[in-house]
N, C-alpha and C positions, 0 to 999 in steps of 0.2 A: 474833951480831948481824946478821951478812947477813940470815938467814930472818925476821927481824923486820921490815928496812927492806925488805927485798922483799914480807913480808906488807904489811904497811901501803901501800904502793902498791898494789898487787894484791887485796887479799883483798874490796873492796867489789865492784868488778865482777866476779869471779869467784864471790863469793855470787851477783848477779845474775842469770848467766847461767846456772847449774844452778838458781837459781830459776825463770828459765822452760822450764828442762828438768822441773823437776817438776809444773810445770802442764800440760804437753802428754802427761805421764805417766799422772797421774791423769785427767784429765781422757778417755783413752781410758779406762780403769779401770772410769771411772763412768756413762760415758754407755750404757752397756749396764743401769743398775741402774731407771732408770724406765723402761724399756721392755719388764721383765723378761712380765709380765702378755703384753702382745700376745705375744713369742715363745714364751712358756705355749702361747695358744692355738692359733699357726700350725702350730708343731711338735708340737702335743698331748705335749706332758710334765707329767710330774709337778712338785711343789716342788724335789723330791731332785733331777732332772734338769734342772733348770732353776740349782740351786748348783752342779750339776758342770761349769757351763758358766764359770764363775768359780774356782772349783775348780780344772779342770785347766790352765787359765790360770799360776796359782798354781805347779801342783808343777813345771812347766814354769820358770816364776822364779825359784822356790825353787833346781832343781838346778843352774841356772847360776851360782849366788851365789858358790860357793869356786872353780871354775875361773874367770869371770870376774875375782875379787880378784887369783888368782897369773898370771893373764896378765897382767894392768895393772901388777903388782910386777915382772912379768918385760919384758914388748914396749913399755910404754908407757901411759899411762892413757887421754892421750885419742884414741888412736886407737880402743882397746877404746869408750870410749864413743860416738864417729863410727861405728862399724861394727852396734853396739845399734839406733842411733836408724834409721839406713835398714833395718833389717830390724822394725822394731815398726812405723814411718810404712808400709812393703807392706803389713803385715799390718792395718792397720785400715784402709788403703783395699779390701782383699782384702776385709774382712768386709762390705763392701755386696752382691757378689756371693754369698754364702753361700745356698745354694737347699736347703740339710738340718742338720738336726741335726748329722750328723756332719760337713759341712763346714764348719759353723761351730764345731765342736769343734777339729778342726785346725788351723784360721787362729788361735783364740785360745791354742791351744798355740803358735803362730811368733810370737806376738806375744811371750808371755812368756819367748819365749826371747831374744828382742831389747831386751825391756826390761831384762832380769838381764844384760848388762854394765854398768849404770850404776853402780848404788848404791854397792859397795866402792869402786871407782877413782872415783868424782865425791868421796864423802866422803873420802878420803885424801888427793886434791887439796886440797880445803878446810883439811883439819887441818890439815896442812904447810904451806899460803897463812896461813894468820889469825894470827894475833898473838894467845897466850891471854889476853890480857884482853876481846881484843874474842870469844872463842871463840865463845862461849854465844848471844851474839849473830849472829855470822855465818851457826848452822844454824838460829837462828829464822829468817832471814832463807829462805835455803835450803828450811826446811821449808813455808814458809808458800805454798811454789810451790804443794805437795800441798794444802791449802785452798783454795786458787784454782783451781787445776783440778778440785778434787771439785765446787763450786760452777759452773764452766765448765761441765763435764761435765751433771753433772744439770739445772742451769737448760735448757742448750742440748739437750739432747736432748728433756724435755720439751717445748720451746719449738718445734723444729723438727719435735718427729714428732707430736707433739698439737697446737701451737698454731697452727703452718702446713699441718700435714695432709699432711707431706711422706712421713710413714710414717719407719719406724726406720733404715732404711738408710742414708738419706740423711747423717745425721751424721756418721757415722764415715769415710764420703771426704772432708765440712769440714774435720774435724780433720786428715786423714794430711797434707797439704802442710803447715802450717804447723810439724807434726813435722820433717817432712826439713830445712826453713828453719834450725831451731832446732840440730839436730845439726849442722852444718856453722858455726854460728856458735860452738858450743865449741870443736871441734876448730881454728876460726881465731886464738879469741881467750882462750882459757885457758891460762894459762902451768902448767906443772905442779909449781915451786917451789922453794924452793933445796935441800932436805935430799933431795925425790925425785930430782936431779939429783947427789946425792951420791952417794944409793944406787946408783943405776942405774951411773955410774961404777966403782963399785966392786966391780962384781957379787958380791951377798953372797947369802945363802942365801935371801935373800925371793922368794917365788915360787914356792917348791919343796915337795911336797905334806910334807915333813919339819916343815915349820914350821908345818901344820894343828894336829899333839898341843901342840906347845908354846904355843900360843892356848889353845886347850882344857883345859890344865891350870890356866892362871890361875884358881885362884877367883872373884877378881874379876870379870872379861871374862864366866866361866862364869854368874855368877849375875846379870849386866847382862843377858846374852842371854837368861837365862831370863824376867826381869821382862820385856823386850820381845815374847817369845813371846805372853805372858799379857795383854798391851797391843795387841798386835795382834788376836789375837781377838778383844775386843772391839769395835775398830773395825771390822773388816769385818764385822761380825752387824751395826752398824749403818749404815755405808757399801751393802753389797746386799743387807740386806733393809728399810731404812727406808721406802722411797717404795711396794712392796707394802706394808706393813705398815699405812701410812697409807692407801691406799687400800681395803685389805680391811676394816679393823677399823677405822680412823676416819670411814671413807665421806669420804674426798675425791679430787676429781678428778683423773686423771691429768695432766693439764695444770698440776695446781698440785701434785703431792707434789715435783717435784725443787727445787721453792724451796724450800720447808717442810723438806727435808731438809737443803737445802745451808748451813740455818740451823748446821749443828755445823760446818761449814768455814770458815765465812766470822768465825764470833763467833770462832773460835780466834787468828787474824792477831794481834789486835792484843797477846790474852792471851800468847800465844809470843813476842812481842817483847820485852813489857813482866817475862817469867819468866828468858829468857834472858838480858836485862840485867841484872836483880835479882842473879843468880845470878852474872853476873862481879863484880858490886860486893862482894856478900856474900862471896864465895870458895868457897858450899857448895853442893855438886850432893843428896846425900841427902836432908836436910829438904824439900826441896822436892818429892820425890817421894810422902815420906811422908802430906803434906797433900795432893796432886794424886789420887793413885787414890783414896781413900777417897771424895772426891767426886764422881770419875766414877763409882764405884758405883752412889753413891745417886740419881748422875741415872738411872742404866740402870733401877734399879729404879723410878723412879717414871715413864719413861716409860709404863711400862704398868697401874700401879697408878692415877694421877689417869684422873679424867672431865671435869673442866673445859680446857678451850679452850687459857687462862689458865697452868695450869700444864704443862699440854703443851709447849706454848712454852718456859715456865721452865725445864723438862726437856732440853731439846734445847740451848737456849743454854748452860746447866750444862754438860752435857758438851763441849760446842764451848772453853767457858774452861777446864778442867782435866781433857781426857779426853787420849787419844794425843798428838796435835795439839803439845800447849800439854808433855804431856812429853818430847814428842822431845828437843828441845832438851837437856837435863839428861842424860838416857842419851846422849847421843853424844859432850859432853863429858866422859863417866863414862870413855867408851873413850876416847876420847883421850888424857885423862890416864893410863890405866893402860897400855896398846899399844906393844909395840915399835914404836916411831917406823917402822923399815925394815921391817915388815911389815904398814904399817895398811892399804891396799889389801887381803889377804890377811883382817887384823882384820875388816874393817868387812862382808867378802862372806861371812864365814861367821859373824857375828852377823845379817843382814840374809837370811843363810842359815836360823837357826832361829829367826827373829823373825816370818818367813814360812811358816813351819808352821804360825801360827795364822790366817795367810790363804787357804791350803789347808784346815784343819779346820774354819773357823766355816762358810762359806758351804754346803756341804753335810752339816755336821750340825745347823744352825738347820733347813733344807730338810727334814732327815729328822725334828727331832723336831716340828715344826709337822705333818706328812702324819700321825706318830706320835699323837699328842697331842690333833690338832685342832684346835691351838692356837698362838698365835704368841709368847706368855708363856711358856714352857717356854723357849724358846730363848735372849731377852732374860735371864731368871734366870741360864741356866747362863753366860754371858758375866758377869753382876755375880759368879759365882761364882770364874771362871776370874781375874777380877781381882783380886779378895781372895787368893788364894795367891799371884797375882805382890807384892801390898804385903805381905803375909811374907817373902815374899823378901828384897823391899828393906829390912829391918832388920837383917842379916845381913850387908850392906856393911859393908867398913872406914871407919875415920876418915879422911877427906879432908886432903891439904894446902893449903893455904895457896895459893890462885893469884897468879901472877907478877904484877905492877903492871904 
């Protein structure tokens, strides 16, 4: 009963605040993806070298996912997340000064390596804060930061290095202060909850790289993480390479692709709010996913299939209402409900671990088969492809219980 009435005080502004932890997230993420073209040409790279700049970002994030989870199981969560956020905020003021390729490859490896204490220990916070009926709801809330800053992100970058003529630089020092702002406001004002406070008391095995197989073993957890995997790809094929894509092949300006893109961020808000709540009322995490990818599919494939204006548009809104976005929500409640309570920090950094494999794989192999190809529809296809085996997946799930009133 404690962790309930503590959730219920607590769990809205604690959504809050990793909400605008995830906007200051993504929004470094993305503000490098309309820009991508001039760094093409300053640095004369190819497509391929131009994804591994997002890429190694990536394996960089990636590998901090399970040591980040069992240190926040072990030392504390939000101090792990205080210690992220000043080391991603240097690192994207650092990338104004990047005078090469490869030092701009390194800055964006220190970034990713400061962004990967969040995720495990911010979501574990959550889960143990919220109250499960309001669950599904409090990571829409949460998720909807990463919409807001994809939209932050590309609007503002566009806006500032095409619309102001400030050049690409200049961005990424705007953003780093109000990073450093934002990490100091969790660490002040995020309680870490009654059950993490139990654990931690009682030094139990969480934290300890012993209890990675036993995650692993779960089927369930196992094939959540896989449909994420397959969920992610797709979104970062469309997250960095949307605004080239429109610019290459739709002929529009660099000044207007990061709106036009940010159209899949900004439609998702209201759709993850209104899925996330459904799905507390309903009780059912599954169905929901079953009807959500299928139709992110068919928007992926018709972005590149239509010629009219019109459905372009349609395309883009589609997957903004039922692509990643809009299913977060449903997979995190999936873990939730299945995860040892005392080891979901641990849980959520080594799903959030091989969910991010597909954000290391898309962006430099979209890059290799468009150089490949000729083409930037090969790429797009293989991402509606890579979706389709993740909604196989998801039929495989067990039957759900009944969530708590």
């Amino acid at each position: 009963m404690s962790q309930g009435k503590s959730g219920t005080g607590n769990w809205l502004t604690t959504s809050l605040l990793f909400f605008l932890g995830w906007v200051f997230m993504y929004a470094d993420r993305t503000i490098l993806s309309p820009v991508q073209g001039v760094i093409r040409e300053e640095f004369l790279l190819s497509n391929a070298e131009v994804g591994l700049i997002t890429s190694v970002f990536f394996i960089m994030y990636t590998a901090v996912q399970i040591p980040s989870g069992l240190l926040g199981d072990r030392f504390g969560r939000t101090k792990i997340i205080l210690f992220g956020f000043m080391v991603f905020g240097a690192a994207t003021a650092l990338t104004h000064f990047a005078s090469s390729f490869l030092m701009l490859i390194l800055i964006r490896i220190l970034a990713g390596f400061g962004e990967g204490f969040y995720y495990g220990p911010e979501y574990a916070i959550s889960s143990d804060s919220t109250p499960p009926k309001y669950r599904a709801l409090g990571y829409a809330i949460i998720n909807n930061g990463q919409a807001v800053g994809i939209t932050l992100g590309l609007i503002g970058s566009s806006y500032i290095s095409f619309g102001l003529d400030l050049g690409w630089r200049v961005t990424f020092m705007a953003y780093a202060i109000p990073t450093f702002i934002v990490g100091i406001l969790i660490y002040m004002f995020v309680k870490t909850g009654t059950h993490a406070k139990k654990v931690e008391h009682a030094k139990t095995k969480a934290g300890s790289v012993a209890s990675i197989g036993e995650i692993l073993g779960n089927r369930q957890l196992a094939t959540i993480f896989f449909i994420a995997f397959c969920n992610v790809y797709g979104f970062f094929v469309m997250v960095t390479w949307l605004p080239l894509y429109l610019a290459d092949v739709r002929h529009i300006p660099l000044s207007e692709t990061g709106m036009i893109a940010s159209l899949v961020a900004w439609t998702s808000v209201p759709a993850a709010l209104f899925i996330g709540r459904l799905s507390d009322k309903i009780g059912k995490r599954k169905p929901f996913l079953l009807i959500l990818i299928p139709v992110a599919i068919a928007s992926i494939v018709s972005l590149v299939l239509v010629q009219e204006w019109d459905l372009l548009i349609a395309a883009l809104v589609a997957y903004g209402l039922f692509g990643k976005l809009a299913c977060d929500p449903i997979i995190l409640t999936l873990i939730s409900d299945a995860a040892p309570k005392d080891k979901l920090s641990s849980v959520y950094g080594i799903y959030n671990c091989i969910a991010m494999l597909g954000a290391i794989l898309s962006p430099y192999i979209t890059g290799w088969l468009r150089d490949s190809t000729n083409t930037w529809n090969s790429g797009f296809y293989f991402a509606a492809g890579m979706l389709a085996v993740g909604w196989l997946a998801a039929w495989t799930l067990r039957k759900e219980n009944p969530v708590p009133a």
